[in-house]
C-alpha positions in Angstrom: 76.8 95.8 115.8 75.2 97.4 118.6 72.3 99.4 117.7 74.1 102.8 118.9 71.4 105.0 118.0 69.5 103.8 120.6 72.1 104.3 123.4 73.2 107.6 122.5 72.4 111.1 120.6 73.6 110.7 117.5 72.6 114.2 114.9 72.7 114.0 110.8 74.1 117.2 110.0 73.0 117.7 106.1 75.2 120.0 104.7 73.0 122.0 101.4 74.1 125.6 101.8 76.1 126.1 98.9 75.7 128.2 95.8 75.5 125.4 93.4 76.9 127.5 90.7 78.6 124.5 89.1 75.4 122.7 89.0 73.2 125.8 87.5 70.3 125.1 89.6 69.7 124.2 93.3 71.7 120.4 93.6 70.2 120.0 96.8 67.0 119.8 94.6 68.1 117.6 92.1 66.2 114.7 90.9 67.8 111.4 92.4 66.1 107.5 91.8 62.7 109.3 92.0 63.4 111.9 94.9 65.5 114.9 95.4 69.5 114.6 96.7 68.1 116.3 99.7 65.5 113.5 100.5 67.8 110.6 99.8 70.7 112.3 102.5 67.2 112.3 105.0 66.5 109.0 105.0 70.3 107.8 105.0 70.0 109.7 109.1 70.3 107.1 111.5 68.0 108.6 114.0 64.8 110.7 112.0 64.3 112.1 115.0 67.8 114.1 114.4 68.5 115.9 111.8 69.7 119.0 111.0 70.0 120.6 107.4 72.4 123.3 106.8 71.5 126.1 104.4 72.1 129.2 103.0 72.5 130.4 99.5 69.1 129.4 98.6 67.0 129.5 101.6 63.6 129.8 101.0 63.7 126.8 98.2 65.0 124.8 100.3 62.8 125.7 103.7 59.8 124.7 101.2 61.2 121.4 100.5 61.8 120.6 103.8 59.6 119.0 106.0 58.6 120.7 109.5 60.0 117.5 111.3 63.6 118.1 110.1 64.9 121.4 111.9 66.8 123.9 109.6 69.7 125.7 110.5 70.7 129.0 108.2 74.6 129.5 107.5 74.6 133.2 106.9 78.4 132.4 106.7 77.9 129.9 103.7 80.0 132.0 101.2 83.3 131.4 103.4 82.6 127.6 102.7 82.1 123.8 103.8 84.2 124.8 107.4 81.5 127.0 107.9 78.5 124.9 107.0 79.8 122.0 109.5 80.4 124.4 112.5 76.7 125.6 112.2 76.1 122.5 112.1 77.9 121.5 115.1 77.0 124.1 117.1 73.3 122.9 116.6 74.1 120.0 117.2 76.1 120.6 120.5 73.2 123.0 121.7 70.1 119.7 121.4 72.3 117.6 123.5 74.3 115.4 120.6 76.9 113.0 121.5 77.8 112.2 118.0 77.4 114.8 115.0 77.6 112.8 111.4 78.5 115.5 108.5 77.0 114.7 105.3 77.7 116.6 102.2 74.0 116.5 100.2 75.3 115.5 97.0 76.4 111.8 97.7 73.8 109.8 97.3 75.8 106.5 97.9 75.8 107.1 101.8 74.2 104.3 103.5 72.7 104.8 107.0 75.0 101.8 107.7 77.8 103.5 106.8 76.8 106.8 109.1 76.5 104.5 111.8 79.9 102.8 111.7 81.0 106.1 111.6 79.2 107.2 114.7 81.0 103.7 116.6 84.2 104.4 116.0 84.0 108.3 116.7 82.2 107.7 120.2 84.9 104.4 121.0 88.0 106.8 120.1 87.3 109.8 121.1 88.4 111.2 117.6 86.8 112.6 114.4 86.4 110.2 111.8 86.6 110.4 108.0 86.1 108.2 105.0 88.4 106.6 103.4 87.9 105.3 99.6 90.9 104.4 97.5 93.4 107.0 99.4 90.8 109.8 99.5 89.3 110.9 102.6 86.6 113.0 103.6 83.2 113.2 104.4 80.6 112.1 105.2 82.8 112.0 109.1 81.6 111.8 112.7 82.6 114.3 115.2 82.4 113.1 118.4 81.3 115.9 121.6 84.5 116.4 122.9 85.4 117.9 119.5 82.4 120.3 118.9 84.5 122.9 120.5 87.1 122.8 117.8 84.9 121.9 114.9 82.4 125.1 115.8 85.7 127.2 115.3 85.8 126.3 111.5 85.0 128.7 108.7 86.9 128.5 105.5 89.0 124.8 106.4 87.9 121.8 106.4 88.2 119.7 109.0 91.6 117.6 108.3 93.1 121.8 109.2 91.7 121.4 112.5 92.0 117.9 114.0 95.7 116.2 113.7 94.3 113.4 115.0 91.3 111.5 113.1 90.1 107.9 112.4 89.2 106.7 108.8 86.7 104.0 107.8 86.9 102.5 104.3 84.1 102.3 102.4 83.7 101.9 98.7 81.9 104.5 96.3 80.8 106.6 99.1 82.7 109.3 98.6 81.3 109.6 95.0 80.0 113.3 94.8 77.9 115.3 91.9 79.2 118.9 91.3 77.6 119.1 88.2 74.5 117.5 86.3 76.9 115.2 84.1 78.2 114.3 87.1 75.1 113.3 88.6 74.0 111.4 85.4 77.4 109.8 85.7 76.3 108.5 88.8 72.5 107.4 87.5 74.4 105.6 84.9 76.6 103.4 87.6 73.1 102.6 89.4 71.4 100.9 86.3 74.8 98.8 85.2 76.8 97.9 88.3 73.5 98.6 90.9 76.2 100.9 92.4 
């Protein structure tokens, strides 16, 4: 594959503004194979250089956590949901020059900076957002390519299958594998130590 991260301006858009009120404490913050869910979704980012963490209902915990390389951007629209998270995501995306924007949700820990790159390909070859695909369920993490900023920044409530008709899917195994709640999240711990994932 070639190494698109060095021919174009592909962002990580993080998405951690949420609530968490399923979790009971800050996910983003969570303990995951001796870091937080936060740092694992940082160093799945193709290009360190470019990422972009969304937040909102717990700022200041989060701003702490975060280091001053990684910009910020504050969703004070994060109660209306995920639509909104991405499209302030988007837009800060769009604004520092990005080609490709990647969305990933900060509570799958499976995402592979592989996987964000594939992505990123077939976004920027077809001109299309692009979603994951594992056993018949899509979503993200997805790659937006520029000509679709306009529409994505337009979100709020939706996600993004309301907006685009048209989108690409890459299959990936396990990715899609989320924690909304701590026994989730152990769930998951427990799938590293027998199956290594």
């Amino acid at each position: 594959m070639t190494d698109l991260s060095s021919t174009a301006s592909i962002w990580t858009i993080i998405l951690a503004a949420g609530a968490s009120s399923r979790f009971g404490s800050i996910k983003a913050l969570a303990e995951w194979e001796g870091k937080t869910l936060l740092q694992s979704a940082i160093e799945c980012a193709p290009d360190p250089e470019k990422i972009v963490v969304v937040i909102g209902a717990h700022i200041e915990p989060l701003k702490d956590a975060i280091s001053d390389t990684i910009y910020v951007s504050v969703n004070e629209n994060w109660e209306q949901g995920m639509g909104s998270s991405i499209a302030s995501g988007v837009e800060f995306a769009a604004s520092h020059g990005a080609d490709v924007a990647l969305i990933v949700p900060v509570d799958q820990p499976f995402v592979t900076s592989m996987h964000l790159l594939r992505l990123a390909e077939k976004a920027r070859d077809e001109g299309r957002f692009i979603l994951t695909c594992d056993n018949s369920v899509t979503g993200p993490p997805a790659a937006i390519p520029s000509k679709c900023f306009p529409a994505a920044a337009t979100l709020k409530a939706q996600g993004l299958k309301k907006v685009f008709d048209d989108y690409g899917t890459i299959e990936a195994a396990n990715i899609l594998c989320d924690a909304d709640t701590p026994e989730e999240l152990d769930r998951l711990k427990r799938k590293v130590k027998t199956d290594g994932k």
